[in-house]
NUFIBA-513836 format. One record per residue (C-alpha): x, y, z. Coordinates in steps of 0.25 Angstrom, whole numbers, plus 2048, in hexadecimal, padded with zeros to 3 digits. Layout:
REM NUFIBA-513836
XYZ
...
***
This chain:
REM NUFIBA-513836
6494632F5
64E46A2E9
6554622DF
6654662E3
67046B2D6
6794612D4
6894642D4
69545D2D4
6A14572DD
6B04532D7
6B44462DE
6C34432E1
6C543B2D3
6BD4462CC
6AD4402CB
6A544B2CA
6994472D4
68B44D2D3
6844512E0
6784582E5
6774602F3
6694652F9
67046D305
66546B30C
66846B31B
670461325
679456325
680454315
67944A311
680444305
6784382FD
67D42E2F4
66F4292F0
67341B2E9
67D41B2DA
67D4192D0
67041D2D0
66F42B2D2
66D43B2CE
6704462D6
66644E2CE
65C4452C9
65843E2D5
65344A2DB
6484482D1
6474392D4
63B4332DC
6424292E4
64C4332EB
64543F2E9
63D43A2F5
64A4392FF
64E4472FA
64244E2FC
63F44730A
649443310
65544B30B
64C45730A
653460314
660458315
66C45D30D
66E452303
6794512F7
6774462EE
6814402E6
6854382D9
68F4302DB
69A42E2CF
6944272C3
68542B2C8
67B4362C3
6824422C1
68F43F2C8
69A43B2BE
69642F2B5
6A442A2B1
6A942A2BF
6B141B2BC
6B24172CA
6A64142D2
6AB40E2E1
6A94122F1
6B441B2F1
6B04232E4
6A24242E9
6AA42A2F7
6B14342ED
6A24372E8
69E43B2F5
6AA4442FB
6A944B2ED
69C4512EF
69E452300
6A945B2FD
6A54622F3
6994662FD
6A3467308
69B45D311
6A545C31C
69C453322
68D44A31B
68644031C
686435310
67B42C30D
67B422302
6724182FB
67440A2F4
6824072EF
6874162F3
688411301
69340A2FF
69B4172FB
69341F306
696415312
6A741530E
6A642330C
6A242531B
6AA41A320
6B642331A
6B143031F
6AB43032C
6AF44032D
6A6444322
69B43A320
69143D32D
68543332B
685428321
67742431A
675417312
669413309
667405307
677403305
6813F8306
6903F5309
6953EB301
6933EA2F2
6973DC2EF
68E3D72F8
6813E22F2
6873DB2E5
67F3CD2E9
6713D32EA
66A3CC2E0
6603D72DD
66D3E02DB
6723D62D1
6663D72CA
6683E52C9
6743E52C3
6723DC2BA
6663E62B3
6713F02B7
67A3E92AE
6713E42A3
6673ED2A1
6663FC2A6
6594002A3
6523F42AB
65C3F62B5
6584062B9
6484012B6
6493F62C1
6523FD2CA
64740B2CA
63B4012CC
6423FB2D6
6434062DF
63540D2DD
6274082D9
6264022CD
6224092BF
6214172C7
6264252C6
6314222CF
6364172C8
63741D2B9
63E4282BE
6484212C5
64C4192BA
64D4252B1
65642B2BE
66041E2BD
6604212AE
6674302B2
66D42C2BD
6784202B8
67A4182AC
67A4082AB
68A4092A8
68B4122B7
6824082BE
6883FD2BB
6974032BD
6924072CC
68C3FA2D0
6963F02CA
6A23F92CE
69D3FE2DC
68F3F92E0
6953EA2DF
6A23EE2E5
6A23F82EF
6A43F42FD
6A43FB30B
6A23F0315
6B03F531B
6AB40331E
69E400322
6A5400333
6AD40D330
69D41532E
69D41B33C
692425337
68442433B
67E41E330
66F41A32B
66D40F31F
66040F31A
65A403313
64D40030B
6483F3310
6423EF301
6513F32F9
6563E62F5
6633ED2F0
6693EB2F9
6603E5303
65E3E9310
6673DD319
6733E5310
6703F1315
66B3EF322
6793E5324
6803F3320
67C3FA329
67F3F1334
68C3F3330
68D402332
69240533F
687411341
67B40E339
66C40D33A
665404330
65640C32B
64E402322
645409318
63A403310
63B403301
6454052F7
64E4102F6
6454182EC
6384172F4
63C41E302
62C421306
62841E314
63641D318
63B42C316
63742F325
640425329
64C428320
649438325
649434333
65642B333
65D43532B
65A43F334
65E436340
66C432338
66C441332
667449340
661451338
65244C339
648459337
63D459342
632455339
638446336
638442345
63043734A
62543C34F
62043A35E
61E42C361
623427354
62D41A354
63A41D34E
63A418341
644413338
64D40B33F
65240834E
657413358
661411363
66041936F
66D41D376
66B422385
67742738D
67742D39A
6824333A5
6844283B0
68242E3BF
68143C3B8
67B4413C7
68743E3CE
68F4433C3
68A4513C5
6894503D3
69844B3D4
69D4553CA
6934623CB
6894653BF
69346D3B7
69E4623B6
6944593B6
68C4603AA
6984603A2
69C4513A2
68D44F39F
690459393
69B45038F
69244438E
68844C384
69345137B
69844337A
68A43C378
68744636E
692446367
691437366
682437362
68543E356
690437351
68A429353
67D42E34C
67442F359
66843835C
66843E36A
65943E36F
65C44537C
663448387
660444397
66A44C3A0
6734423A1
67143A393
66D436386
66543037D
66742E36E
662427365
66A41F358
66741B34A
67140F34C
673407359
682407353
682416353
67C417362
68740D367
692414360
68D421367
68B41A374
699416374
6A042136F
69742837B
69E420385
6AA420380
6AB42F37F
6A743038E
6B2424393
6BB42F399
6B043839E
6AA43A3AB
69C4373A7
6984293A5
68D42739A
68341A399
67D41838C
67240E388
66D40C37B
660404375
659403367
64C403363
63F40C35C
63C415364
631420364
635430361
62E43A369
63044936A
631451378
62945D37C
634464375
63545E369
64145736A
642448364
64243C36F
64042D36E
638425377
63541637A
63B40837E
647408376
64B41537D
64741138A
650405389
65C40C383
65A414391
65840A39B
666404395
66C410396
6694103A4
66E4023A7
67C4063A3
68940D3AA
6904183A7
69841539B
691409396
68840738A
67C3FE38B
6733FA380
6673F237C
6693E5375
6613EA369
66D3F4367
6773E8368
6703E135D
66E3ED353
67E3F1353
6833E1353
68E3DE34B
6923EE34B
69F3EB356
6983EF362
69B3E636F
6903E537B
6913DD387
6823D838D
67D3DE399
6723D539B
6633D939C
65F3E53A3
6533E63AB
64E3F43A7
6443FF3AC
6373FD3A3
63A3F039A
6343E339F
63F3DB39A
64D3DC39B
6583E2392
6623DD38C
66E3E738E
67D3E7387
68A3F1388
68F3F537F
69F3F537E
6A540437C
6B3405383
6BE404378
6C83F9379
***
């Protein structure tokens, strides 16, 4: 990927923001990659994100940013805060004139990211989080942070050594250069500003409900800062997320790019061919929920009301379920006369959908059951070429499905227990005996009706 021209947005109190666009193809995707340590230009020549752009944003239209105070954004920008890093961003959306992007952050940028899609669901699509957190008082109390800060504080030149060996091999290449990048890329007095005056402050606990879009947080088991029970308790908090655990740090992707490309192109739709899982091969990364619906008494329908009548209620159920795949962030696998099945990052995100399925067909004529199952299971393609996924966990999310009545929603208790605490309300339906499993099944529905 070649090396973008840097240029330059006005925010609404006059900060001149620096950005890079690849105009590559697809979704916007724009990345605030972590401040204050960061260069729009020089980290195109850095090892530890070199690899991610020339892998996994390789064909993706990426624009980088420095936020005020960072690189080569304005360096006396005063304030630092959550709502002047959202003036960061809509500076350089609308000077591209993204009606629509996806936004993805890393570290302390989160924060700004998650209330800057809390507060514009119409523009932000897909939100992407890196190893992020909600709540800066409490990131405050981690001791490894605190020693940190205090290096930070007292002595600048140990605190960028320890920091670049921390995040790559020690005494290598990799680590060199990056101390000389966190040289260019902020000062000491910057540093400190941004972590004492934001880092330590911020907090979006409030908005994390109001996230509606489909989202991915990533986190790197070995990252102590913050650890991985901060991050994973985040995004159990975000109402449409899926949880992808890397190993590592955040300078030292290796084995995991084919996952991060995968459930990028899962969240993104835009996953090329070539990245696929190959036949037979388990899907990676993180748990998949299978959605099936299907028309009750679909026959009857068509002989009560003739094929084309009939055909075009049947067509009202595919516009509906379609519309709602996409806007809970499902995948549709495909279709079966009369049905469904799709598959989910989230088990939130498949509920959603399932709900907002039923409650679209309320008033119609057709009557849909849904069931719904999570699990790892295998991706095959057909004879022509088109992706599929096979095994138990698909088989089950089937033979709920076929256990339920038009208009109901029956899950797995493995669904109930990945979305608890996230407001959803089951009734128990007791345990099912079902075609090809030697023991029962335990089976809940799931509440949709409003009031």
């Amino acid at each position: 990927m070649a090396e973008p021209r840097v240029k330059y947005a006005a925010t609404s109190d006059g900060v001149n923001i620096a950005f890079a666009d690849t105009g590559g193809e697809g979704v916007p995707l724009l990345y605030m990659r972590g401040s204050p340590f960061t260069h729009v230009q020089l980290e195109w020549k850095q090892t530890s994100y070199s690899s991610w752009y020339g892998s996994v944003f390789a064909r993706r239209r990426l624009i980088t940013l420095d936020c005020r105070g960072c690189g080569l954004s304005d360096r006396g920008a005063g304030e630092v805060s959550v709502e002047a890093f959202g003036r960061d961003i809509a500076a350089v959306a609308d000077k591209l004139g993204l009606e629509r992007f996806a936004l993805s952050a890393g570290e302390a940028d989160g924060i700004a990211a998650i209330a800057y899609a809390a507060d514009n669901p119409e523009r932000v699509t897909r939100l992407i989080l890196w190893d992020t957190y909600a709540d800066g008082a409490r990131f405050a109390e981690i001791p490894q942070l605190k020693a940190f800060l205090s290096m930070l504080e007292n002595d600048w030149d140990l605190f960028t050594t320890t920091l670049a060996y921390s995040m790559n091999e020690w005494d290598s290449p990799a680590a060199k250069e990056y101390v000389e990048f966190l040289h260019e890329a902020c000062t000491q007095e910057q540093s400190l500003n941004y972590f004492k005056n934001y880092v330590m402050k911020a907090d979006t606990s409030d908005d994390l409900s109001r996230v509606t879009q489909p989202t991915i947080v990533f986190s790197h088991k070995n990252v102590a800062i913050p650890d991985f029970d901060t991050v994973r308790n985040l995004a159990a908090r975000l109402p449409n997320a899926e949880l992808v655990v890397l190993e590592g740090t955040w300078a030292q992707p290796g084995g995991d790019l084919p996952i991060v490309e995968a459930a990028l192109g899962r969240l993104l739709g835009d996953a090329p061919r070539g990245v696929q899982p190959q036949p037979g091969e388990q899907v990676r990364g993180s748990l998949v929920t299978i959605l099936f619906t299907d028309v009750e008494g679909s026959t009857a329908l068509t002989q009560q009301l003739g094929d084309a009548k009939a055909r075009e209620l049947f067509r009202e159920h595919e516009r509906i379920t379609r519309e709602a795949l996409a806007a809970h962030g499902g995948s549709e696998v495909k279709t079966m006369g009369d049905g469904f099945m799709a598959s989910f990052g989230s088990a939130a995100g498949a509920l959603d959908c399932a709900i907002a399925i039923q409650r679209a067909l309320a008033d119609k004529q057709v009557k849909v059951r849904i069931g719904l199952n999570a699990g790892e299971p295998i991706a095959e393609e057909d004879p022509d070429g088109h992706g599929d996924l096979f095994g138990t966990s698909v088989i089950l999310a089937a033979r709920i499905a076929a256990q339920a009545t038009g208009g109901e929603i029956l899950a797995s208790n493995v669904v109930r227990e990945l979305v608890a605490g996230r407001g959803f309300l089951f009734s128990d339906r007791g345990e099912r005996a079902l075609r090809g499993f030697e023991d029962p099944v335990a089976v809940y529905e799931v509440s949709w009706r409003e009031g």
